[in-house]
C-alpha positions as CSV (number, residue, x, y, z in Angstrom):
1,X,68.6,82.2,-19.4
2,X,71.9,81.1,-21.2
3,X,72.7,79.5,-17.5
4,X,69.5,77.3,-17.1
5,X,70.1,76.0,-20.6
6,X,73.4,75.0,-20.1
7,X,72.5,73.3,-16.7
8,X,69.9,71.7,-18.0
9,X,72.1,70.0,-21.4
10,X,74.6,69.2,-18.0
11,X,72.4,67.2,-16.1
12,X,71.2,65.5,-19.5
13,X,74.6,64.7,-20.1
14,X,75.3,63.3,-16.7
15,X,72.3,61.3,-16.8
16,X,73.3,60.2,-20.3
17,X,76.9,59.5,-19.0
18,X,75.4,57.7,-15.6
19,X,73.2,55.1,-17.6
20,X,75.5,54.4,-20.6
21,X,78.0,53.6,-17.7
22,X,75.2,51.1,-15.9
23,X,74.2,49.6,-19.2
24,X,77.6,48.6,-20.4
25,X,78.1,47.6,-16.5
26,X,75.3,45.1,-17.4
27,X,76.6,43.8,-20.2
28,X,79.6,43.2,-19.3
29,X,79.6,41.1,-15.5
30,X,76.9,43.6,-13.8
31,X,78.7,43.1,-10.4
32,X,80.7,46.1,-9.7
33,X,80.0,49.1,-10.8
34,X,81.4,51.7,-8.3
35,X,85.2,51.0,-9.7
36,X,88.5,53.0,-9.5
37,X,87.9,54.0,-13.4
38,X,84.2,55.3,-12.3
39,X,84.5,58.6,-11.6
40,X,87.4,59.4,-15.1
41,X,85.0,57.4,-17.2
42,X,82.1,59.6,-15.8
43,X,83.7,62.7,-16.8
44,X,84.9,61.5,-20.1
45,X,81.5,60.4,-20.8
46,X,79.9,63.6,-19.5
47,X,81.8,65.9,-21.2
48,X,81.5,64.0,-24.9
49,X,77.6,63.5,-24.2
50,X,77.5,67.7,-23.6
51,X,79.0,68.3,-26.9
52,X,77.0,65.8,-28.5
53,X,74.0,67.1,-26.7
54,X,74.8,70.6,-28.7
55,X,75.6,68.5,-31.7
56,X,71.8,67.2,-31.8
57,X,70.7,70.9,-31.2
58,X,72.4,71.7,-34.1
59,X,71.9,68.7,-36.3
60,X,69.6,65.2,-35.2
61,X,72.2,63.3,-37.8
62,X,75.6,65.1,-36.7
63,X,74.3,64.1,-32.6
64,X,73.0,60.9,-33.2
65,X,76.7,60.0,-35.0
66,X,78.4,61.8,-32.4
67,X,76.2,59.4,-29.3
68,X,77.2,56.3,-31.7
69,X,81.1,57.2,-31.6
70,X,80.7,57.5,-28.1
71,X,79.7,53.6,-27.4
72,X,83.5,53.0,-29.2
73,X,85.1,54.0,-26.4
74,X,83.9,51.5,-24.4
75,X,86.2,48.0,-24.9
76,X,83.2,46.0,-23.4
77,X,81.0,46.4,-26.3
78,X,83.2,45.6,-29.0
79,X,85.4,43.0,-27.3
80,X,87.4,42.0,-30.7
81,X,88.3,45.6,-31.4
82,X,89.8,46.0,-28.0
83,X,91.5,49.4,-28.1
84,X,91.5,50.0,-31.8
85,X,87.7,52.3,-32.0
86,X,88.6,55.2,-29.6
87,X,90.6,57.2,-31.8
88,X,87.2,57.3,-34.0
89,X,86.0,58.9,-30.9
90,X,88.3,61.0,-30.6
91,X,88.8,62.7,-34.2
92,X,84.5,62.6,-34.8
93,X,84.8,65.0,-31.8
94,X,87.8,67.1,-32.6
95,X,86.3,67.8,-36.4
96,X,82.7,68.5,-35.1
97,X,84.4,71.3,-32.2
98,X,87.1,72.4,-35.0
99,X,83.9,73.3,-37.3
100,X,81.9,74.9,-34.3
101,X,84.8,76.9,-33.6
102,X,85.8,78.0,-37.2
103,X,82.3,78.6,-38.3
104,X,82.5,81.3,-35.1
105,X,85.6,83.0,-36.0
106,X,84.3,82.9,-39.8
107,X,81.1,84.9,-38.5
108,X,83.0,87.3,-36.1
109,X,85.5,88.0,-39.2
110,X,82.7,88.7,-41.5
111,X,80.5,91.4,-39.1
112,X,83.9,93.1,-38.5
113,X,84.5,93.5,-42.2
114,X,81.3,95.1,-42.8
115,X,81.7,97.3,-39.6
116,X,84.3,99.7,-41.1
């Protein structure tokens, strides 16, 4: 069970990944899309939309920010800020995993105290 979910949030992400990929394509010139930078932006973009897919399972408004600080990464839709959003990106992410992965230990500490 735990396997078919956790296909099924990677194929969402992929397909997430795949058309936020061909829509900023579009955007942008809309003439080459199979590039050099296709397949790393594809896994960058796959891997933040999985996290932000559990994100939205746990909270719509902590997923929906997560999506949003996904389309800074991309220089193409915010041509003036060339460079300057990713690191938004970057630290949304890090505190949303930090909190998923304290909030864990926090609960496995707690059962083991009661335990003995």
């Amino acid at each position: 069970m735990l396997k078919n979910i956790n296909l099924q949030r990677v194929l969402k992400s992929m397909l997430i990944s795949f058309i936020f990929i061909f829509v900023t394509n579009i955007i942008n010139d809309g003439n080459s899309l199979f590039t050099q930078n296709f397949l790393i932006s594809f896994l960058i973009y796959s891997v933040l939309g999985y996290v932000a897919l559990y994100g939205f399972e746990l909270n719509r408004i902590l997923g929906l920010s997560l999506f949003f600080s996904i389309s800074l990464l991309s220089p193409n839709l915010y041509p003036s800020f060339e460079g300057e959003l990713f690191p938004i990106t970057y630290v949304m992410f890090a505190l949303f995993l930090t909190y998923v992965i304290g909030t864990g230990m926090y609960k496995k500490w707690k059962t083991s105290l009661q335990i003995k």
